[in-house]
N, C-alpha and C positions, 0 to 999 in steps of 0.2 A: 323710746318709740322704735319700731321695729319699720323697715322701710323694705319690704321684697320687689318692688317695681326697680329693674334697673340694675342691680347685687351683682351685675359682673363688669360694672362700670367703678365700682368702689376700689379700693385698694386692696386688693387679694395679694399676698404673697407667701404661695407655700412652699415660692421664686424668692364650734362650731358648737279634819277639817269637813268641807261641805265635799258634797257630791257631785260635782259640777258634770255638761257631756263632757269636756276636755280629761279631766280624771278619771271617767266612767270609759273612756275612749284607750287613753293609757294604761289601765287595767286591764281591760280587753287583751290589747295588744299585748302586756308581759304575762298572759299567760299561754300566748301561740305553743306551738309545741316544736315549731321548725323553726330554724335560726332565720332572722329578717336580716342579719348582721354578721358578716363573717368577721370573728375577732382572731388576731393573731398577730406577729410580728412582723411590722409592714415600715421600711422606707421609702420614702418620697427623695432623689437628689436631684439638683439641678447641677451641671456641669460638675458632675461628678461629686457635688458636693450636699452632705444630707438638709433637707430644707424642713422636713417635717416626718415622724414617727408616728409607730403605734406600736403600744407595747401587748400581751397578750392579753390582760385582763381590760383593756378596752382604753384606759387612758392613752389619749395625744397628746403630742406638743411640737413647736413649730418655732420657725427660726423669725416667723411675722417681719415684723418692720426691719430687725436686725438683718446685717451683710451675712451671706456663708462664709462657710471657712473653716479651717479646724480651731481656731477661736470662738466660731459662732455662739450665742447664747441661746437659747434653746427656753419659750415660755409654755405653762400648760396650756391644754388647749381643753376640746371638747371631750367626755367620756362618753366613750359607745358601749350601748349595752346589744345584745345576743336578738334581743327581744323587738330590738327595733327602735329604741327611746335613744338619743343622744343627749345628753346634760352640755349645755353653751355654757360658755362661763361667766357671761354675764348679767343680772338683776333678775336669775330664778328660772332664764326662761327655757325652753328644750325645744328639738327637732323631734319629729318621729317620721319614721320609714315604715309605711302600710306594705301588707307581702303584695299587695298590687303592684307597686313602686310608687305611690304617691308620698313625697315628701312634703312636711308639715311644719312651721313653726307655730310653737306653741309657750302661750305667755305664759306667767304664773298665774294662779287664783286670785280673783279680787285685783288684779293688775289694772282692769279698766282697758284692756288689750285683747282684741280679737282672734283667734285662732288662723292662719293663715297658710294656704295651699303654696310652696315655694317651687317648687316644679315636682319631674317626674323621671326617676329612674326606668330605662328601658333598655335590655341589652348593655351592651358597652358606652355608654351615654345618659348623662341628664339631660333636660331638658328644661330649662327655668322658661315660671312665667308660663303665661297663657299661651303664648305664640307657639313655641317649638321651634321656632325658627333658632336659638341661640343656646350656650351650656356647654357643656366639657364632656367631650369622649375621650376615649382609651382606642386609642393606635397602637397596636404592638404594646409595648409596655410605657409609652409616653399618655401622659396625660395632657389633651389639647383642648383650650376653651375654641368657641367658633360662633359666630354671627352668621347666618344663614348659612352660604358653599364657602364663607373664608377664617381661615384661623385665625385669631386675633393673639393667640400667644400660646406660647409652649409653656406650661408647669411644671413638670419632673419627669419622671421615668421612676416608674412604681417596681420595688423589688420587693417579694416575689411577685412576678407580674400574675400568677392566681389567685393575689387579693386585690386585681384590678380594682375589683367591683367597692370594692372596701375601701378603696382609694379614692374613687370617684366621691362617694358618700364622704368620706372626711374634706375631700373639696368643698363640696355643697355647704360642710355644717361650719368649717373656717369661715366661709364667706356670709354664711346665716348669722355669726359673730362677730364680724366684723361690720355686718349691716346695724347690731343691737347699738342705736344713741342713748338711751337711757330707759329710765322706767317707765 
């Protein structure tokens, strides 16, 4: 079950056949012609220490529950496509990023799971949830989640800070996986 009310309450640490509309939507989208997606090679560190990657063909991976460190262990995470689609790594299901910025998770087929609006990229900032009130901006090259005017936590410092935006989004899609409890 997929739970988006709440996803920045959860434990985040970066310190994502038939014809259905959902496939018909997905189709759409991987044939835009402009990137929804900047993919490149992108560190995330926290205290100088890397917490989370991207490598250039779009796979992630993340230091999750593990300590940093130069021991850290490091699990995949979500793969970003160009196009907009993210692959979560768990029970099938994906994100997609509309060139509006509306972020989406999206079950599998036949999952018995509804399609669901997670927020909304805009500028240097997401925005989860209906409110707007909450979500993680890009400060300078920090990434900072926030609750209406107060920060709630610092997440890393995004190198090269020109894939901010890329960075924000692999935010969003860790924590759209980390929301995922089952099928």
């Amino acid at each position: 079950m997929l739970r988006v009310a709440g996803l920045l309450s959860c434990a985040f640490v970066l310190a994502c056949s038939s014809s259905s509309p959902t496939t018909q939507a997905l189709s759409q989208s991987s044939t835009a012609a402009t990137p929804v997606i900047t993919l490149g090679v992108l560190t995330v560190r926290f205290q100088d220490m890397p917490i989370a990657r991207m490598y250039a063909d779009g796979r992630t991976e993340s230091v999750g529950a593990n300590a940093p460190g130069k021991d850290a262990i490091f699990t995949p995470g979500p793969v970003f496509h160009a196009d907009g689609t993210i692959d979560l790594t768990k029970g099938g299901f994906k994100a997609r990023v509309e060139a509006d910025g509306d972020i989406f998770a999206v079950p599998p087929p036949g999952s018995g799971h509804t399609e669901q609006r997670f927020g909304r990229i805009a500028g240097d900032q997401i925005l989860v949830g209906d409110s707007g009130s909450s979500g993680i901006r890009l400060e300078a090259d920090s990434l900072i989640m926030f609750s209406g005017s107060t920060t709630t936590n610092v997440i890393g410092v995004v190198d090269p800070r020109r894939l901010g935006r890329t960075a924000l989004l692999m935010a969003a899609a860790f924590t759209l996986d980390a929301a995922i409890t089952g099928n």
